[in-house]
C-alpha positions in Angstrom: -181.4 -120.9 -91.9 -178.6 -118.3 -93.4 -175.3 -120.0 -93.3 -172.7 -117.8 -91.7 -169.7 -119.0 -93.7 -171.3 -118.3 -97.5 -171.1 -114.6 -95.7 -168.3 -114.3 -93.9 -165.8 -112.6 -96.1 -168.6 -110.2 -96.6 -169.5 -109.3 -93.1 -165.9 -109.3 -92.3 -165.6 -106.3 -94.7 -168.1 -104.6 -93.2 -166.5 -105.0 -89.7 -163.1 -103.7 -91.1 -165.4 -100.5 -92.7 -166.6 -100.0 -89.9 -163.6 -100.0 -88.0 -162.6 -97.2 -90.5 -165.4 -94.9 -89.9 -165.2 -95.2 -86.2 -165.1 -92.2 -84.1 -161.4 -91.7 -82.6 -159.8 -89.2 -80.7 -157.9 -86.5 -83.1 -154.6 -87.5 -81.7 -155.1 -91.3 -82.4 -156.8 -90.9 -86.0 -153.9 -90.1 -87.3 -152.6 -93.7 -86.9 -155.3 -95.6 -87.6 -154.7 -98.5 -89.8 -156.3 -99.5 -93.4 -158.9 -101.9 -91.9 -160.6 -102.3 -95.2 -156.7 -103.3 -97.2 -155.7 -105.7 -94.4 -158.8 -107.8 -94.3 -158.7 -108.1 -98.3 -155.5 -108.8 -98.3 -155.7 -111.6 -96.1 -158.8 -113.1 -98.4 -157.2 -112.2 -101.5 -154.2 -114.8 -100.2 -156.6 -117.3 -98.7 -159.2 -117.7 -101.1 -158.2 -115.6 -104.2 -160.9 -117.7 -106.1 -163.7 -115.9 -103.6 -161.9 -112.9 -103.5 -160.5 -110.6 -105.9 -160.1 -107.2 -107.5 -164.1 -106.7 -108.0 -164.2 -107.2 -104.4 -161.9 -104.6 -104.0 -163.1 -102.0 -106.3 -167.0 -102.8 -105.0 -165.4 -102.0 -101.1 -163.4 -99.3 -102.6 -167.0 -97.8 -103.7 -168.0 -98.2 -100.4 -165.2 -96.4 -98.5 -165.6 -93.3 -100.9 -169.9 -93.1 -100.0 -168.8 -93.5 -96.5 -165.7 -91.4 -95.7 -166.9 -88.6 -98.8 -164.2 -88.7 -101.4 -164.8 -88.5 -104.6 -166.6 -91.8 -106.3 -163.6 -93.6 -107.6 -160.6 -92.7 -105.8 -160.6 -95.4 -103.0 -161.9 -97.6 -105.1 -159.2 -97.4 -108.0 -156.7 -97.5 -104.9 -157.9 -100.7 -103.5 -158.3 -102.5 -106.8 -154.5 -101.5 -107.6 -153.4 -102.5 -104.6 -155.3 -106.2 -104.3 -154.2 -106.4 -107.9 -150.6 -106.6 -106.5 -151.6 -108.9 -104.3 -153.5 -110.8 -106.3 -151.2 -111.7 -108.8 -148.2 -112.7 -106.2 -150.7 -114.8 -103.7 -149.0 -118.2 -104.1 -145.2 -116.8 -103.5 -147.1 -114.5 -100.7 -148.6 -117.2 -98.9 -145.0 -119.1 -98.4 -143.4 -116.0 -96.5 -143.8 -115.9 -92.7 -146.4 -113.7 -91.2 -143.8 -110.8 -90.2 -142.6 -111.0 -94.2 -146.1 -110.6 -95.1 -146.2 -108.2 -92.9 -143.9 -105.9 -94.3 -145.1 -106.8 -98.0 -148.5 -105.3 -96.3 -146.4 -102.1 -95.3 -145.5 -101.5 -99.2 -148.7 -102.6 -100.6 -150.4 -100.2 -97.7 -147.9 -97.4 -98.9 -148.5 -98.1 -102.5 -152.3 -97.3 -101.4 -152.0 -94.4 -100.1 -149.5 -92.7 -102.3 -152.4 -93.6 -105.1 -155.1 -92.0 -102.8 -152.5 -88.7 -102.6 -151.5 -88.4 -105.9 -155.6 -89.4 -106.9 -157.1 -86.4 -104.4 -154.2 -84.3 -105.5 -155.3 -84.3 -108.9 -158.9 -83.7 -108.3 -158.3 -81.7 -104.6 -155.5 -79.2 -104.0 -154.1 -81.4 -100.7 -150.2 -81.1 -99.5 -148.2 -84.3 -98.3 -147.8 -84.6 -94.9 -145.5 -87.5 -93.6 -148.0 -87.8 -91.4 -150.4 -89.4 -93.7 -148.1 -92.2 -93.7 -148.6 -93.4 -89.9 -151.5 -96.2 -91.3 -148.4 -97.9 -93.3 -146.7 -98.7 -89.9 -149.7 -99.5 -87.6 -150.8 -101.6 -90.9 -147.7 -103.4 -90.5 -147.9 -104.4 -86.6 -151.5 -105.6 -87.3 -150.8 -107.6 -89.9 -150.0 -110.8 -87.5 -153.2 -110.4 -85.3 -155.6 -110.0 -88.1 -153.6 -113.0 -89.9 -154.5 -115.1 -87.2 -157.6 -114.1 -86.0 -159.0 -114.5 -89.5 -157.9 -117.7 -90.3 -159.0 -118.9 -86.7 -162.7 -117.9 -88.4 -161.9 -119.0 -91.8 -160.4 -122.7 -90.4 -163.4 -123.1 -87.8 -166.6 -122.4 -90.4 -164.3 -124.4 -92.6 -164.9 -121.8 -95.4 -163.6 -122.5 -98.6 
């Protein structure tokens, strides 16, 4: 019998990338959060021993085969951004949820400014302040993802 919990991190990734690739209305993609940051960053705090920046980079991977950017550039993003993460967890995980949340609001805008300035090397894009929507709805998800996760985490007692 496969034990959910030695998995869970895993298939909780693949839920948030999925979440990312899901078909939206135009209006609404615009402001669709960084799924695949938020749930790292809330494993990266909770068990940084489980998960780290190779995590990261491997989902970063993932994101560039399925949303068709160019191998490296999500992946480079992510792994920056955990890295930030990463190497704060302990002061992180003594802030309140809505001080997390807003260190997930500059984490999530220090993602994508890497993904512009990355495509904008290899891509002749334009900033729009539009691309900056995902910072704020990042943000206001933070809490419910925070607690929904370690409701899951606590109740397979993973560790």
């Amino acid at each position: 019998m496969i034990k959910v919990r030695h998995y869970t991190i895993a298939i909780s990734i693949i839920i948030a990338m999925v979440c990312q690739i899901i078909p939206v209305p135009i209006q609404v993609d615009m402001y669709r959060p960084d799924w695949v940051l938020i749930v790292l960053a809330y494993w990266v705090m909770a068990l940084p021993h489980r998960a780290n920046v190779g995590v990261a980079f491997i989902s970063g991977l993932a994101m560039d085969i399925l949303l068709g950017t160019a191998l490296g550039v999500h992946s480079f993003a992510l792994s920056v951004s955990i890295y930030v993460l990463a190497a704060n967890y302990q002061r992180l995980r003594n802030y309140s949820v809505w001080q997390q949340a807003v260190i997930i609001g500059v984490v999530s805008g220090l993602y994508h400014s890497l993904l512009f300035w990355l495509l904008r090397l290899l891509t002749d894009v334009t900033f729009r302040f539009e691309e900056l929507w995902p910072v704020l709805t990042s943000m206001a998800l933070w809490p419910w993802m925070f607690w929904l996760l370690r409701k899951i985490r606590r109740q397979l007692r993973i560790t």
